[in-house]
C-alpha positions in Angstrom: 2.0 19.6 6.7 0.1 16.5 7.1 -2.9 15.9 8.8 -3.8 13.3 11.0 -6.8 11.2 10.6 -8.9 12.2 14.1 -10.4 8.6 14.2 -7.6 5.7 14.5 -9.9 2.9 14.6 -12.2 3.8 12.1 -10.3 2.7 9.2 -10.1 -1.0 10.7 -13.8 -0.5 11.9 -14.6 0.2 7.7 -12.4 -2.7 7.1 -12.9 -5.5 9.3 -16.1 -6.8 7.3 -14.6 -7.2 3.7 -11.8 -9.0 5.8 -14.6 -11.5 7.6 -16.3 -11.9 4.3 -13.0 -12.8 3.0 -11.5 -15.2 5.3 -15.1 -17.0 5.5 -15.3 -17.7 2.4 -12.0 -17.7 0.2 -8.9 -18.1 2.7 -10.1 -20.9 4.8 -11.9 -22.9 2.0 -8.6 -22.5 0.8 -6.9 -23.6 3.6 -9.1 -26.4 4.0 -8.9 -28.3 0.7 -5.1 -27.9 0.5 -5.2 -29.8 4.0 -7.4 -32.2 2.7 -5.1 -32.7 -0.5 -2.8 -34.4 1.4 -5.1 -36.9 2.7 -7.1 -39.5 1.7 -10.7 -39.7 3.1 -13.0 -42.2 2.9 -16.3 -41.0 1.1 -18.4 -40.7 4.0 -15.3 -38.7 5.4 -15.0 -40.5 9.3 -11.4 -41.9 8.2 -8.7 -39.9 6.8 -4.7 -41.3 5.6 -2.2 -39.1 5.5 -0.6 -39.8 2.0 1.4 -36.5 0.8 2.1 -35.6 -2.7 0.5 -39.0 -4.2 -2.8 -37.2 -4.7 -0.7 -34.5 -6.6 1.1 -37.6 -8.5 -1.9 -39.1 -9.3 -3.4 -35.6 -10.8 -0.5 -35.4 -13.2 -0.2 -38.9 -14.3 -3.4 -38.9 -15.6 -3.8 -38.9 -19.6 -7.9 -37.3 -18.7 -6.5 -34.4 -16.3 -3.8 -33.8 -19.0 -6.3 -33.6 -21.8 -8.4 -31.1 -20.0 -5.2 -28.7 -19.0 -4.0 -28.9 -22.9 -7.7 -28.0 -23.9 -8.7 -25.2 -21.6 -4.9 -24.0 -22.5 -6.0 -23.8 -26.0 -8.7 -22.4 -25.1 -7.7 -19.3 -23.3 -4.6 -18.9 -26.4 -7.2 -18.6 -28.9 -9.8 -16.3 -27.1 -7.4 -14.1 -26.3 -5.7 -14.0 -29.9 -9.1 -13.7 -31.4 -10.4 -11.1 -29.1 -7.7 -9.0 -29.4 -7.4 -9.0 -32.7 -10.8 -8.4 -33.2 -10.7 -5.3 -30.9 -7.6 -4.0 -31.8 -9.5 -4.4 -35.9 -12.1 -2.8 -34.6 -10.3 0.3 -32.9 -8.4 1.0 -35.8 -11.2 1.3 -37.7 -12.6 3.6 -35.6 -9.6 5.6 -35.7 -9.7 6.2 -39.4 -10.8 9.8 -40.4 -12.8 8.7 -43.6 -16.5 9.7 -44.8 -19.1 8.0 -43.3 -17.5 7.1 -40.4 -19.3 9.2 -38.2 -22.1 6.8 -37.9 -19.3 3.7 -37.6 -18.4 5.5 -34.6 -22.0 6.3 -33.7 -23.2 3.0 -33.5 -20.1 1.5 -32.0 -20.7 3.7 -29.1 -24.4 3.2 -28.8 -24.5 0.1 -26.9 -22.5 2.1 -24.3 -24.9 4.5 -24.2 -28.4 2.9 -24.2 -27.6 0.3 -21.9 -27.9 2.6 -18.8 -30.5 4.1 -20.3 -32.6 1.0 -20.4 -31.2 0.4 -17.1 -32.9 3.8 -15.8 -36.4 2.7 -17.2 
């Protein structure tokens, strides 16, 4: 059998502040620049032309915007081939059930372990 929960509002009640903080300060920024994306605005912002996709055009059409995608694309490729590699190395490493490896295993763990320690002081 299942119970009800004696409080129906109380779960919106717990809620309704994670959902302010929210849509204050992600969903209509959000909101707000894609808007303004389809404008242009003069730069003290008291004129504003409605000009679509050109902004968007503009964006892609540019060899400096391009450059920067392509980079940070890069980027991201080789961290994440690097670091897993690197952690997947590491792990099996760990794994192996050689001599010696007890302390390996010891110190690999010991930043884990003094950090809230530390933390406590």
């Amino acid at each position: 059998m299942q119970t009800r929960f004696p409080n129906r509002i109380l779960p919106y009640v717990l809620l309704a502040p994670s959902v302010i903080i929210v849509l204050i300060f992600f969903v209509i920024p959000s909101v707000q620049s894609l808007y303004l994306s389809f404008y242009r605005v003069s730069p003290l912002g008291n004129r504003r032309i409605f000009i679509g996709l050109e902004n968007f055009a503009r964006l892609v059409q540019d060899p400096e915007y391009l450059n920067a995608i392509r980079v940070s694309v890069e980027f991201a490729l080789f961290v994440v081939i690097v670091g897993l590699s690197a952690s997947m190395a590491v792990a099996v490493v760990a794994n192996q059930r050689l001599r010696g490896f007890a302390i390996y295993r010891t110190l690999l763990i010991w930043p884990y372990a003094l950090s809230p320690a530390i933390a406590g002081l």
